[in-house]
N, C-alpha and C positions, 0 to 999 in steps of 0.2 A: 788750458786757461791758466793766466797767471794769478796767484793768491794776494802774493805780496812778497816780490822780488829787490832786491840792490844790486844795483850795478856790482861786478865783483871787481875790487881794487887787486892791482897787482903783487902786492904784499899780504898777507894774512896777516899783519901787525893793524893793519888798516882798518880790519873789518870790525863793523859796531853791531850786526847784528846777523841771525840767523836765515836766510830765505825761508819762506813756507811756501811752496808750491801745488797746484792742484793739477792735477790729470797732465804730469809730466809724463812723459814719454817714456822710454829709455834709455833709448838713444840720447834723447835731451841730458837725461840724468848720467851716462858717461862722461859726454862731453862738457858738462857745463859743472861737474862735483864730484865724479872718481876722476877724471884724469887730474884735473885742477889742485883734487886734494881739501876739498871743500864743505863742513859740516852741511845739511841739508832738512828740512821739517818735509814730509811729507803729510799730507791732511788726507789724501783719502786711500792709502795704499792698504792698508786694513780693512777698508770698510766692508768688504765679507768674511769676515774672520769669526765664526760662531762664537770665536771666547766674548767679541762685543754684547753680541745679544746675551750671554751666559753670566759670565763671571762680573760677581759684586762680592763684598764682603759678606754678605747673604749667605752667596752661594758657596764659599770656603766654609766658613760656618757649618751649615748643615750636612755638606757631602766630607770634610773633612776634618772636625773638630779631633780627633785626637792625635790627629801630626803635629810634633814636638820642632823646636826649635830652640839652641841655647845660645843665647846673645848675651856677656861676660860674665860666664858661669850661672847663669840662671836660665832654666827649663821651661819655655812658657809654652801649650798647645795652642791649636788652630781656634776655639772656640775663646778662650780667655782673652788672644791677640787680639781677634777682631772687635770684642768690647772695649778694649782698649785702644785700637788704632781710631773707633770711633769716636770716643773720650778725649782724646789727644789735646795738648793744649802748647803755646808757645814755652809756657811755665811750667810743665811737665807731659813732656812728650812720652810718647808710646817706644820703646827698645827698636831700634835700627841698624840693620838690616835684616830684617826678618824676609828672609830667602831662603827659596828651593832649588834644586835642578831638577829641573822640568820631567827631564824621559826617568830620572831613576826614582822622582817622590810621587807624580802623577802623569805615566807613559799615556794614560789613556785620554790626558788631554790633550796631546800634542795635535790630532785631528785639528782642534782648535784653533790654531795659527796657520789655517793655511788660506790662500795659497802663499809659499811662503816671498818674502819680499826677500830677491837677490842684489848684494851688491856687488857689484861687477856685470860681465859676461858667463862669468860661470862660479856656481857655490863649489868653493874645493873643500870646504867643511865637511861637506856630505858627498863627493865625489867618492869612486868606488875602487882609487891608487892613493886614498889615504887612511893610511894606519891609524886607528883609535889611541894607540899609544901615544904617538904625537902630539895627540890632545891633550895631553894629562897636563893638568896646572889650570884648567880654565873649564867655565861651564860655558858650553854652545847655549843651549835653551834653558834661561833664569828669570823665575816669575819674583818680584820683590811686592809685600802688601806696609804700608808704610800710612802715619797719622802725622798732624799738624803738631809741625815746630821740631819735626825728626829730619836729619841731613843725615848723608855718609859723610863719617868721618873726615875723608883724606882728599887732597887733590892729586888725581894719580891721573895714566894712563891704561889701558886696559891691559892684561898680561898675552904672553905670547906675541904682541907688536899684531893683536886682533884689530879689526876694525869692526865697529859699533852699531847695534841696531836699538834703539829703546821705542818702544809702542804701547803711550798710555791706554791701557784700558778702560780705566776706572779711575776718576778721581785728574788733576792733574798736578805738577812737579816740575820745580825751576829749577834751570841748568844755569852754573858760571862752568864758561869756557876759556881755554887760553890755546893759541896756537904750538905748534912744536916751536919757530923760532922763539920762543920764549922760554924752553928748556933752563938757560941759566937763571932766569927770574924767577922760577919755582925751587930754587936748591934742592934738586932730588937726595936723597940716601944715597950714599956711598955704597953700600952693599945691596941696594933696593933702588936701584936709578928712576924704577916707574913711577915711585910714589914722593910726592912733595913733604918736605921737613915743615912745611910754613902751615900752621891751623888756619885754616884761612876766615874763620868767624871771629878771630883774633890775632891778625897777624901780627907779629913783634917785628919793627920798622930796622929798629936798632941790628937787631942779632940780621934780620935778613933786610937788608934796603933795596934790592934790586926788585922784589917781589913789590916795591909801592910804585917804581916805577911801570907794572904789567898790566894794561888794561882789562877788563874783563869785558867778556861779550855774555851777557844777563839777559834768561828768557824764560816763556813761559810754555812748555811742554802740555797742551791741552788735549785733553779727551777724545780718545780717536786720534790724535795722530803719531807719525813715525820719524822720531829721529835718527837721522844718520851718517855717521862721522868718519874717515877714516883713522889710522893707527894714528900715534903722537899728539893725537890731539888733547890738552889737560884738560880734565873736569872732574866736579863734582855736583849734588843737588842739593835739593831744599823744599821739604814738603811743607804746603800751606793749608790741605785737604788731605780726608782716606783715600787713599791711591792704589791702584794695583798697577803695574807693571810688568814687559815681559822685555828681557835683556834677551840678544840674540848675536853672539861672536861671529864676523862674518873675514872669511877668507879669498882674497883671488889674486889677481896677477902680480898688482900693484903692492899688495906686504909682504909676498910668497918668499923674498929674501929673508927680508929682517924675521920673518917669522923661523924660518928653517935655519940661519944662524941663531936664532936665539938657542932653539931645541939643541944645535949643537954647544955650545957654550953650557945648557944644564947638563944635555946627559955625559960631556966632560968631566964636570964634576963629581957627577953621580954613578955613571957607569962608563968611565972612560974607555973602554976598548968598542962599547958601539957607538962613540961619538961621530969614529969619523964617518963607519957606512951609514950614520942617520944623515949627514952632510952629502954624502956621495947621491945618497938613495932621493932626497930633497933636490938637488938637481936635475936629475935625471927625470922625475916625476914632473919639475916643473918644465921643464922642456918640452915632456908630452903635452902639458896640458895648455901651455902659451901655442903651440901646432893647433890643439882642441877649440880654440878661443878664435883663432883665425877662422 
């Protein structure tokens, strides 16, 4: 059944708005937004997810008030945040991003998210020819709890050239998107290509002008459901509500390059003599697993 679909224009410059879909397929959701390349809402892909019927700011609260989090050199716990994310106001908001990784601050909720939503044909995140090493730089499973008039900072894209899962839990949180052709409109960092130079709650017209020419595509990320985006695509949020959140890095056929040159280009840097067998070993693995997918 359809939620509330647009026609998809040929360009992603084109696009004004986000599809929300209900009891897509699969198959539908290859062909019509991973092959295409095409942000995507799902509304009911979670809907057996115990964290729904669980997790509230409540429930942090009581099962986890003394996890710590330091958001610009200050140490706030689980019990103090959530008074305050529910306090929140446009005129003084709650500290943002107050984030975990999921398996290493609470492994034992990971049950919680399942079953889990694949994008693609197959999760290579959790495939059993990839190294955890290769991970490093990004969190697969990240719960964020966030209050009214907090935003992330930056307009970026995700690291590692991951592709995006976000599933409100609790609470909901608007997204401004920009497509990847729109790369020069965001002036990324020189040393930091993912992440945009432009504040975008204040952009300066003047120092960047190509960023007024960039339209944004403005949504509302509601309770229960699941966005999802592939790699390149710019965003960031804007909470209007206490929200909970669960970020989930997804890999498959379609970023497996830019994803395994990126790793070669860091551990270059960092450990240059196992650059090139991470290059070699990244093709070779992807080979198998495009056979796998068939």
């Amino acid at each position: 059944m359809l939620t509330e679909q647009l026609q998809t224009p040929a360009k992603h410059q084109e696009i004004t708005n986000v599809d929300k879909r209900t009891n897509l397929s699969h198959e539908e959701f290859i062909n019509e937004y991973v092959k295409t390349k095409l942000p995507v809402v799902l509304t009911d892909a979670a809907k057996n997810w115990k964290a729904m019927k669980n997790f509230t700011p409540a429930y942090f609260k009581k099962h986890y008030a003394h996890i710590t989090k330091n958001i610009n050199g200050i140490t706030y716990n689980m019990a103090d945040f959530v008074d305050m994310m529910l306090n929140s106001t446009e005129e003084d908001p709650a500290p943002y991003p107050f984030n975990f990784d999921v398996k290493k601050v609470f492994p034992e909720l990971m049950e919680y998210f399942l079953p889990e939503i694949i994008y693609g044909k197959m999760d290579r995140i959790n495939h059993k020819l990839m190294p955890k090493q290769l991970l490093q730089g990004t969190t697969v499973y990240e719960i964020f709890l966030g209050g009214k008039g907090a935003s992330f900072p930056y307009l970026h894209f995700d690291a590692l050239f991951m592709h995006t899962q976000i599933t409100q839990i609790y609470g909901s949180k608007d997204f401004i998107m920009y497509p990847p052709e729109l790369t020069p409109n965001m002036y990324p960092f020189e040393d930091n290509p993912k992440f945009s130079q432009v504040n975008f709650l204040d952009p300066d017209h003047e120092r960047f002008p190509l960023f007024k020419e960039a339209k944004p595509i403005e949504f509302t990320l509601n309770q229960g459901e699941t966005l999802l985006f592939p790699s390149g695509w710019w965003h960031t949020t804007k909470i209007t509500e206490p929200c909970i959140s669960l970020g989930r890095a997804q890999l498959n056929g379609h970023n497996w390059d830019d994803f395994i040159n990126d790793r070669y280009v860091n551990w270059k840097k960092k450990i240059s003599f196992a650059a090139a067998p991470v290059l070699a070993y990244g093709k070779i693995v992807g080979g198998i697993m495009n056979a796998q997918e068939k």
